[in-house]
Residue frames as a rotation matrix with the C-alpha (Angstrom) as fourth column:
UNK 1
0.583 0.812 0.000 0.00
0.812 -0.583 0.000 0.00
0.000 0.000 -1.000 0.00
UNK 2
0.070 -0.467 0.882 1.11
0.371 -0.808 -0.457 3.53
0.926 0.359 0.117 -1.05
UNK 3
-0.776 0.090 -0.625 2.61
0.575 -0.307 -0.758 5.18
-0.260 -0.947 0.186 2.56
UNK 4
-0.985 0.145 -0.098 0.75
-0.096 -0.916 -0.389 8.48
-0.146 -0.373 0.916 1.76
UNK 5
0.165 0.965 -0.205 -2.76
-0.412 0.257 0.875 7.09
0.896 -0.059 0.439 0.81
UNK 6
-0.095 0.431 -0.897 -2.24
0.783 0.589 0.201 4.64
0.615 -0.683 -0.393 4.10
UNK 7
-0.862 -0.190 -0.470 -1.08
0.475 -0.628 -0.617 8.00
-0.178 -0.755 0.631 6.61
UNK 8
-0.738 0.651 0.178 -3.87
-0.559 -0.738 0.379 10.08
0.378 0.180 0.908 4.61
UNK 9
0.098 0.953 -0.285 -6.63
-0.316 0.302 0.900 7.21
0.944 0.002 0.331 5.53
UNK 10
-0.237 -0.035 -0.971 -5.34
0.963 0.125 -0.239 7.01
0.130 -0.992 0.004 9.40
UNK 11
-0.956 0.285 -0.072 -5.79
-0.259 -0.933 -0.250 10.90
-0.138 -0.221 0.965 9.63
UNK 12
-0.495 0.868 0.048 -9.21
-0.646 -0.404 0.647 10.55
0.581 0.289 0.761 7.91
UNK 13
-0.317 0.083 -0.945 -9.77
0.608 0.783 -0.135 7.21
0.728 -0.617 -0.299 10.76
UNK 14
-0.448 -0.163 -0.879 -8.82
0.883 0.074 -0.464 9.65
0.141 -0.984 0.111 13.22
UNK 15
-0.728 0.672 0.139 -10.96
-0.677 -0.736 0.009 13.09
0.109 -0.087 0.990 12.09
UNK 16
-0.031 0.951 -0.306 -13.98
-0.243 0.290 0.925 10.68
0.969 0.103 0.223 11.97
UNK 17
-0.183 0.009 -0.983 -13.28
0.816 0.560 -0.146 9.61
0.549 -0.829 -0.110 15.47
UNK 18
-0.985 -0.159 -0.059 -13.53
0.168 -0.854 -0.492 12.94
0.027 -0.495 0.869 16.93
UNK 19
-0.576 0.613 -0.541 -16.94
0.009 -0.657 -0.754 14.69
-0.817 -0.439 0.373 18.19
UNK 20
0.288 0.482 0.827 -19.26
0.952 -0.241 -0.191 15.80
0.107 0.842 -0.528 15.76
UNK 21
0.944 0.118 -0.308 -18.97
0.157 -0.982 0.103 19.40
-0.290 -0.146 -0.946 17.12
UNK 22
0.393 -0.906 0.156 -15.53
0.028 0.181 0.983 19.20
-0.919 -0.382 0.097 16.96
UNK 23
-0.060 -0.067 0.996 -15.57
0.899 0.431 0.083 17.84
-0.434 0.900 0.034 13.22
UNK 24
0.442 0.620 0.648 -17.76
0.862 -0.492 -0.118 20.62
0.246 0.611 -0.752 12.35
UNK 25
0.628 -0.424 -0.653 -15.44
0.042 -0.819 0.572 23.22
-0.777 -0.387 -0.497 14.19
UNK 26
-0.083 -0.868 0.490 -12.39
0.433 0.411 0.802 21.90
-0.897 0.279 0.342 11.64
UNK 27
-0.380 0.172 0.909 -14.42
0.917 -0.062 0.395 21.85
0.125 0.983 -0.134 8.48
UNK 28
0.908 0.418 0.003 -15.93
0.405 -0.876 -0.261 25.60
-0.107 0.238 -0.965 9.30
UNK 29
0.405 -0.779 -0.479 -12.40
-0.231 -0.594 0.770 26.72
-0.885 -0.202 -0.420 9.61
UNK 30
-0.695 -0.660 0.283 -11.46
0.039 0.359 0.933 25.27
-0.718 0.659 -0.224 6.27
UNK 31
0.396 0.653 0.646 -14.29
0.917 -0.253 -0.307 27.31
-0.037 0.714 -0.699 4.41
UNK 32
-0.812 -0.580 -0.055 -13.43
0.576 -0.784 -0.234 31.00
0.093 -0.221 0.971 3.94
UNK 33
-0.464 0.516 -0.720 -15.50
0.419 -0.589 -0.691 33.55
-0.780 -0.623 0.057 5.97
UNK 34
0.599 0.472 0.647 -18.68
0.792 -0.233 -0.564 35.03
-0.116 0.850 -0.513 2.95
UNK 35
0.557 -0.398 -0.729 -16.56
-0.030 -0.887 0.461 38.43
-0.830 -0.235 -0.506 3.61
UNK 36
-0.263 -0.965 -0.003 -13.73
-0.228 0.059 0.972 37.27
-0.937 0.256 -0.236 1.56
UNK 37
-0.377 0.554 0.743 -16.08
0.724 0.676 -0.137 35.49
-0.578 0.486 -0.656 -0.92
UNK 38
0.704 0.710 -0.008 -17.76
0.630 -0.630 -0.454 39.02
-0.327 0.315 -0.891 -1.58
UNK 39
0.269 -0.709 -0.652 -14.57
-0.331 -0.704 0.629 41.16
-0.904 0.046 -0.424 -1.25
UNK 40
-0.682 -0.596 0.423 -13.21
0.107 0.490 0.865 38.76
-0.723 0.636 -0.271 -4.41
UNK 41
-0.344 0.162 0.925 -16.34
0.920 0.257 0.297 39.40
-0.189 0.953 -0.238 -6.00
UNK 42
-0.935 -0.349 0.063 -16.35
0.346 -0.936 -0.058 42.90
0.080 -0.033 0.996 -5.46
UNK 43
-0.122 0.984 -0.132 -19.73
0.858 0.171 0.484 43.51
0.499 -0.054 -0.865 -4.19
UNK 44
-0.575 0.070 0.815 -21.35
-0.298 -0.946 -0.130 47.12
0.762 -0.318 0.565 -3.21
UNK 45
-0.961 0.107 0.254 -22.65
-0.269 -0.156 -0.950 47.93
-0.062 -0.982 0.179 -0.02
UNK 46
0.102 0.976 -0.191 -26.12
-0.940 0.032 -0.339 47.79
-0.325 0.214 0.921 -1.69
UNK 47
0.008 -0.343 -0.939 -25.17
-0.670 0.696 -0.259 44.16
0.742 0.631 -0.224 -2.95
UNK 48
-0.924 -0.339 0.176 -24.29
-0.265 0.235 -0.935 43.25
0.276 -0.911 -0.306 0.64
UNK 49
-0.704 0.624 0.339 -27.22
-0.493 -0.086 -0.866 44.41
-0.511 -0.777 0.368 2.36
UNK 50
0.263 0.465 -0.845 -29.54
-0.700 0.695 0.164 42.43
0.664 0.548 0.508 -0.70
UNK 51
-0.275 -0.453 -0.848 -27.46
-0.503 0.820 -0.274 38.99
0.820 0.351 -0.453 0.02
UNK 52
-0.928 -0.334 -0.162 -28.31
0.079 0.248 -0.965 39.44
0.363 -0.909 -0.204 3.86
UNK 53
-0.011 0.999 -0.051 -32.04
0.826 0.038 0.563 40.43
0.564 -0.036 -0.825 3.54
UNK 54
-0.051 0.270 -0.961 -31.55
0.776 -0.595 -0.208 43.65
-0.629 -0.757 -0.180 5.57
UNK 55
-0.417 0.431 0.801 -34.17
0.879 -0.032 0.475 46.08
0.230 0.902 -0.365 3.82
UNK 56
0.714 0.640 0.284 -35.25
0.290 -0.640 0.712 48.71
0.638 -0.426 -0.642 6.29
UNK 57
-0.341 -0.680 0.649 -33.75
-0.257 -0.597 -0.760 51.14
0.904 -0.426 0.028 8.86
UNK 58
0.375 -0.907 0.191 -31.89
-0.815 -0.225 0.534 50.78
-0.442 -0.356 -0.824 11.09
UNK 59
0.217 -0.444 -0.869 -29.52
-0.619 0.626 -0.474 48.35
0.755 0.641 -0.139 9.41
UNK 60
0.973 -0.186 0.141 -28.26
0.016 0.657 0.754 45.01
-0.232 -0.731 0.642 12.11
UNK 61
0.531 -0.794 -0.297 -24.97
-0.717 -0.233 -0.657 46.23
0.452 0.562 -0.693 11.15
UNK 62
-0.012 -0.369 0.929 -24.22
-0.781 0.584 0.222 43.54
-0.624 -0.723 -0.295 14.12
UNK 63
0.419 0.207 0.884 -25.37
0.226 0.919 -0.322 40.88
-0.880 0.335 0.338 12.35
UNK 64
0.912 -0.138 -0.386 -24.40
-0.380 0.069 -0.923 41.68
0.154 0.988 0.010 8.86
UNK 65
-0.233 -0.970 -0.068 -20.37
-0.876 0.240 -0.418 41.54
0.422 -0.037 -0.906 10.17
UNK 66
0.164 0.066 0.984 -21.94
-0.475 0.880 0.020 37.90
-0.865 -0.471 0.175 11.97
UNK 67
0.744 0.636 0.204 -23.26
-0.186 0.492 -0.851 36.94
-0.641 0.595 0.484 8.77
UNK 68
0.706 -0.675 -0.213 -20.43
-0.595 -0.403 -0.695 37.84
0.384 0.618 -0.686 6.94
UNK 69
0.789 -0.486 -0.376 -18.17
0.568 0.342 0.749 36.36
-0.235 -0.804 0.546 9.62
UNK 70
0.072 -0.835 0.545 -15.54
-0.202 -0.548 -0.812 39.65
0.977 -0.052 -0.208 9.92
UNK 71
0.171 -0.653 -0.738 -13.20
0.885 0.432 -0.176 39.67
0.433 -0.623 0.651 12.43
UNK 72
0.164 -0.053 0.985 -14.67
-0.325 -0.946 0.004 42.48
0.931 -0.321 -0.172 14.00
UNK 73
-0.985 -0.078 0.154 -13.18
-0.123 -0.310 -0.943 43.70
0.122 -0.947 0.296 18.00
UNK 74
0.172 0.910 -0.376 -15.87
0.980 -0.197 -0.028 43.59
-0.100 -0.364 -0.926 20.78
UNK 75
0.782 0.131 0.609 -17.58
0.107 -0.991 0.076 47.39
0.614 0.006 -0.790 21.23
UNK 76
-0.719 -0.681 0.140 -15.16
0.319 -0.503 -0.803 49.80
0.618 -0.533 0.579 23.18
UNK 77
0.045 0.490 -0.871 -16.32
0.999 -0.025 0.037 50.21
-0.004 -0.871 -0.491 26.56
UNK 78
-0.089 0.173 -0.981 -18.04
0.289 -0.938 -0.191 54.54
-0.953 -0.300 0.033 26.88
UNK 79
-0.939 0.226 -0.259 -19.19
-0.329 -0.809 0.487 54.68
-0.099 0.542 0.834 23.50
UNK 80
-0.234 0.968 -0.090 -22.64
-0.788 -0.243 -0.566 55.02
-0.570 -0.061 0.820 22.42
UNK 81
0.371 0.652 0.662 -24.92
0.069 0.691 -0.719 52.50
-0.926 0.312 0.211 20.89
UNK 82
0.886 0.461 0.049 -24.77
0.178 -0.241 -0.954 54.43
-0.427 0.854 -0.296 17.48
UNK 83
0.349 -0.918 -0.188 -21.06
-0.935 -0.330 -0.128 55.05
0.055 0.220 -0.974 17.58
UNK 84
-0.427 -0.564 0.707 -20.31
-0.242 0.825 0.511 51.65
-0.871 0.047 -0.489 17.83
UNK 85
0.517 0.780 0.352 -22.52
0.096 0.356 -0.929 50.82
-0.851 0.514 0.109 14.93
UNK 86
0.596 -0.557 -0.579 -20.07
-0.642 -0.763 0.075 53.39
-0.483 0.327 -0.812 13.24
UNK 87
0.060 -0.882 0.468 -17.29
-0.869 0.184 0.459 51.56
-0.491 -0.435 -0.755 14.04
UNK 88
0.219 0.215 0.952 -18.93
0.120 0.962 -0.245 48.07
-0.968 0.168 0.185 13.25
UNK 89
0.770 0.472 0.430 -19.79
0.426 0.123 -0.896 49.21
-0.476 0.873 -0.107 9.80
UNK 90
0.562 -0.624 -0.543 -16.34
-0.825 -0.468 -0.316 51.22
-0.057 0.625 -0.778 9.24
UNK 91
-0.232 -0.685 0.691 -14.66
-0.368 0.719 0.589 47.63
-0.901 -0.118 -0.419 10.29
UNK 92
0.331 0.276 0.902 -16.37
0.512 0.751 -0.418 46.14
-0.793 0.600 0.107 7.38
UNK 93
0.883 0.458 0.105 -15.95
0.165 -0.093 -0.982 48.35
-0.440 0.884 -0.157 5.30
UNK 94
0.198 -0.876 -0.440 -11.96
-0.949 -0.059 -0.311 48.20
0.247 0.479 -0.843 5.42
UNK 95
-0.295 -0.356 0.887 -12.06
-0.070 0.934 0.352 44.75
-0.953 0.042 -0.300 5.28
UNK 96
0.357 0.374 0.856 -13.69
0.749 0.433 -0.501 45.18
-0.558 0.820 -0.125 1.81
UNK 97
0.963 -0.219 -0.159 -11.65
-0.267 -0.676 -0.687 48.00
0.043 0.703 -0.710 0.55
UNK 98
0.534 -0.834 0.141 -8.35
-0.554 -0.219 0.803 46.76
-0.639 -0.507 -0.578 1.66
UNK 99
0.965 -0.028 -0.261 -5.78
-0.148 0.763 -0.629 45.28
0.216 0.646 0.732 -0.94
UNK 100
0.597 -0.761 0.256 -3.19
0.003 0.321 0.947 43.14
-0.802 -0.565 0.194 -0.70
UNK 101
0.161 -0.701 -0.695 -0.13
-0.985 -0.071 -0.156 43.38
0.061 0.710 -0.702 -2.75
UNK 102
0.615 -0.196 -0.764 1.56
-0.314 0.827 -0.466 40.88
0.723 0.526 0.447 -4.61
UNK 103
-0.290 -0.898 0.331 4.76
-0.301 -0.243 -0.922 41.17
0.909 -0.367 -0.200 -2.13
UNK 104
-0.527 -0.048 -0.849 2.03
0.658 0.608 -0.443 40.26
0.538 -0.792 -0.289 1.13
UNK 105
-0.921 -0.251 -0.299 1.70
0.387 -0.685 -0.617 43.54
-0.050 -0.684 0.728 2.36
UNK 106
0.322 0.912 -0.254 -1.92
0.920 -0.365 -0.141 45.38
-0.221 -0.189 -0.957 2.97
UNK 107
-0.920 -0.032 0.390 -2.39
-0.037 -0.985 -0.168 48.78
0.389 -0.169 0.906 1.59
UNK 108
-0.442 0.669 -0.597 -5.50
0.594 -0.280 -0.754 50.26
-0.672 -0.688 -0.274 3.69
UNK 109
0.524 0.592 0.612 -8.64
0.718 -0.694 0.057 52.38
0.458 0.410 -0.789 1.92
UNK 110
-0.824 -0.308 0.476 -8.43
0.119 -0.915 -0.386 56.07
0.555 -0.261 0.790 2.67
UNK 111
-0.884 0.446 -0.138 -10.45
0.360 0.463 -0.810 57.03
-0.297 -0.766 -0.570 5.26
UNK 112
-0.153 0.774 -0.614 -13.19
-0.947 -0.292 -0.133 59.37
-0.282 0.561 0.778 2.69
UNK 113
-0.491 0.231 -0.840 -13.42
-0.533 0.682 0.500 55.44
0.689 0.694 -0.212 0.88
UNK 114
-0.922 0.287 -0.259 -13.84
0.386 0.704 -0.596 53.48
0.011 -0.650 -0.760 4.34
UNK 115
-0.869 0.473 -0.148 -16.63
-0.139 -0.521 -0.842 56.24
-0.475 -0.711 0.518 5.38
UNK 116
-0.470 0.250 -0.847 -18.20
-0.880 -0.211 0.426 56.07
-0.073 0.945 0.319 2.16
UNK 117
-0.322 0.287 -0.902 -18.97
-0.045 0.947 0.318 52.00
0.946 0.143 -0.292 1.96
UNK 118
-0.954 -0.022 -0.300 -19.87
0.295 0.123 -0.947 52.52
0.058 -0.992 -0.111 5.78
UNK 119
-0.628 0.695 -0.349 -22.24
-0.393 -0.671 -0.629 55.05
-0.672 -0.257 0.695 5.17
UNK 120
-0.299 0.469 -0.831 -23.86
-0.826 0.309 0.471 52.96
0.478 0.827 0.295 2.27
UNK 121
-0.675 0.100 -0.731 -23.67
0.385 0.893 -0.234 50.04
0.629 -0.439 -0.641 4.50
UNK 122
-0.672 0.447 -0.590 -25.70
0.512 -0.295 -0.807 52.05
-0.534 -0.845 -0.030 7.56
UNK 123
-0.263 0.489 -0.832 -27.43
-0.011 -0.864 -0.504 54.50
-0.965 -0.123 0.232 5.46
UNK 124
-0.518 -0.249 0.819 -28.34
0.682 0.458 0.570 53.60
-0.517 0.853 -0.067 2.01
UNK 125
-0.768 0.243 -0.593 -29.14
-0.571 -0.679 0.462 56.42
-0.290 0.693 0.660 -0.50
UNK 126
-0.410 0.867 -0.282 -32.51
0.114 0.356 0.928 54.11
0.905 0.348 -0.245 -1.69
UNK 127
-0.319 0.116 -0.941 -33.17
0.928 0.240 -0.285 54.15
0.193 -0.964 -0.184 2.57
UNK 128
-0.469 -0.277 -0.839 -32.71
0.447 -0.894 0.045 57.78
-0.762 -0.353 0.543 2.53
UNK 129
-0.927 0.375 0.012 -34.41
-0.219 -0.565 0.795 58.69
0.305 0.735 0.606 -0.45
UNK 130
-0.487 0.745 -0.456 -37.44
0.434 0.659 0.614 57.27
0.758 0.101 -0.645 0.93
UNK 131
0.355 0.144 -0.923 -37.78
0.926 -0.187 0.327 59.30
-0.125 -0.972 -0.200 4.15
UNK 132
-0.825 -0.431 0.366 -35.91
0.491 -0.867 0.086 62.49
0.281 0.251 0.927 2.09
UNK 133
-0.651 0.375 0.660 -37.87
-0.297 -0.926 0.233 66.00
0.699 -0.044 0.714 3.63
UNK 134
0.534 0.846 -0.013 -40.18
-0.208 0.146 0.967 64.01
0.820 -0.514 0.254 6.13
UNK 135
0.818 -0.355 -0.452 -37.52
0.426 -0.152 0.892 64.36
-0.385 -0.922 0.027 9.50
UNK 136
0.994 -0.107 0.026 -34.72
-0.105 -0.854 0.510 65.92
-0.032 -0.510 -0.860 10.90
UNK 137
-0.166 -0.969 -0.182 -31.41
-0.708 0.246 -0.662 65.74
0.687 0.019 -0.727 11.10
UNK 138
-0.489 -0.144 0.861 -31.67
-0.863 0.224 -0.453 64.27
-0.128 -0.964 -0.234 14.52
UNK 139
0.437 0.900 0.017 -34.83
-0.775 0.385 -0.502 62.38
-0.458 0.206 0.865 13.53
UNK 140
0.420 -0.621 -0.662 -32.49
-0.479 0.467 -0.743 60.84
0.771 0.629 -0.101 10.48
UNK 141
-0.415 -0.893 -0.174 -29.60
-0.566 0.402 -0.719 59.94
0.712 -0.200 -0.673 12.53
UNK 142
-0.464 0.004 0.886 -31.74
-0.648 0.680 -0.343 57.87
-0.604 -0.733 -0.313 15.42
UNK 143
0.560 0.828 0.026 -34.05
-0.601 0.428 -0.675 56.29
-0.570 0.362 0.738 12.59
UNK 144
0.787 -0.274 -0.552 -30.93
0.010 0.901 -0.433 55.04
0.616 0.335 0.712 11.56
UNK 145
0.908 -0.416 -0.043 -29.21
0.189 0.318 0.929 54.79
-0.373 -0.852 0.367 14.79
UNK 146
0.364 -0.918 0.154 -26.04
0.794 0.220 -0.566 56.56
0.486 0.329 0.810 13.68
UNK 147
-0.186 -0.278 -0.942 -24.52
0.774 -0.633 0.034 59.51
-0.606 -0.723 0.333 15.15
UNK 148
0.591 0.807 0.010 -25.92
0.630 -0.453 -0.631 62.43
-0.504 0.380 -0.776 14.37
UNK 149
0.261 -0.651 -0.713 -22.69
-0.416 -0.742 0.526 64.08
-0.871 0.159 -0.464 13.00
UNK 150
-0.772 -0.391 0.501 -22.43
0.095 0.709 0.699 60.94
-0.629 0.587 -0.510 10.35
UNK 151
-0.067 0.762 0.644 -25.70
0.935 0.274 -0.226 61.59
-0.348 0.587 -0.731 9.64
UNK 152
0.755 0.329 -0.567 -25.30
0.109 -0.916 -0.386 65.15
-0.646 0.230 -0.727 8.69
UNK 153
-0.364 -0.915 -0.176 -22.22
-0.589 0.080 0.804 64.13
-0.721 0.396 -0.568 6.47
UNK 154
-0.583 0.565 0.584 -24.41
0.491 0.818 -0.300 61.77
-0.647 0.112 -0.754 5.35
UNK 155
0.395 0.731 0.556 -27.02
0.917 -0.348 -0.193 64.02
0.052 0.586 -0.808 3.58
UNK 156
0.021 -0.452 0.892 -24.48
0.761 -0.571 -0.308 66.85
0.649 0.685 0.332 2.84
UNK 157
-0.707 -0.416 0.572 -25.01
0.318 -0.909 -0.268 69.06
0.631 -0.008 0.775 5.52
UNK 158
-0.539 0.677 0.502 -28.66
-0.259 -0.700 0.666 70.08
0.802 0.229 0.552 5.68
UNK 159
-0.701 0.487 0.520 -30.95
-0.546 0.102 -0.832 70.16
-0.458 -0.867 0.194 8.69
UNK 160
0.529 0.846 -0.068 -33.93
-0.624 0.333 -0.707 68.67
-0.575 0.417 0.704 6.45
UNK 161
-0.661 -0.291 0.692 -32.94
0.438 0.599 0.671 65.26
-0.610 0.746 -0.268 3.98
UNK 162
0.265 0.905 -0.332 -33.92
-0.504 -0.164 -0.848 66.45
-0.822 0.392 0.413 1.14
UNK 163
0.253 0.233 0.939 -34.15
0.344 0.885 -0.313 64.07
-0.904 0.402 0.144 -1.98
């Protein structure tokens, strides 16, 4: 018998002995995470939120990075609800703008690109056109739970969305 077919069928002897849970830990680690899956096929923020089913404000910006499995940090401990959301949604979004070079090395988005796919990711321009001239600034930024300074970047400026 060929050694490396006999060593390969004792390994596969000895994954089948193991747990199920255990099994199923291995083989999830030896899929890659949908993140990466999307990032390769270069999917917009509006693409994302489609694939995940999230259709209405506020966005689960939690869950999308679940779904997604990113290697996002827990929240930082003294910020707000809506600032972490930020945060969540700027993590994703330089995991999908970042490229790697040929050489290994990560170049990073700028941070106008990160904000940008964030703010598409939290705030979608179809989301926002819907609700354009009927609230506030304030109104805006809790209806999607963002900070109200993101949300006035967000719609240029103005006290009123207007469309």
């Amino acid at each position: 018998m060929n050694p490396l077919y006999k060593a390969n069928m004792e390994g596969l002897a000895a994954f089948l002995k193991k747990p199920l849970a255990q099994r199923m830990k291995i083989l999830a680690n030896c899929i890659p995470p949908l993140w990466v899956v999307y990032k390769a096929r270069g999917l917009s923020p509006k693409q994302i939120l489609n694939l995940v089913n999230e259709t209405a404000p506020p966005i689960d910006i939690k869950g999308v990075a679940r779904v997604l499995r990113c290697p996002i940090q827990a929240s930082k401990a003294g910020i707000s609800e809506h600032e972490d959301r930020w945060s969540t949604a700027r993590a994703i979004a330089g995991l999908f703008l970042q490229e790697e070079k040929e050489d290994g090395t990560t170049v990073q988005a700028t941070a106008y690109q990160t904000n940008k796919f964030a703010a598409e990711l939290l705030m979608p321009a179809s989301m926002l056109k819907v609700v354009a001239g009927q609230f506030t600034l304030d109104q805006l930024a809790s209806l999607f739970a963002v900070p109200v300074g993101v949300m006035k970047a967000r719609i240029g400026g103005s006290q009123q969305a207007e469309g």
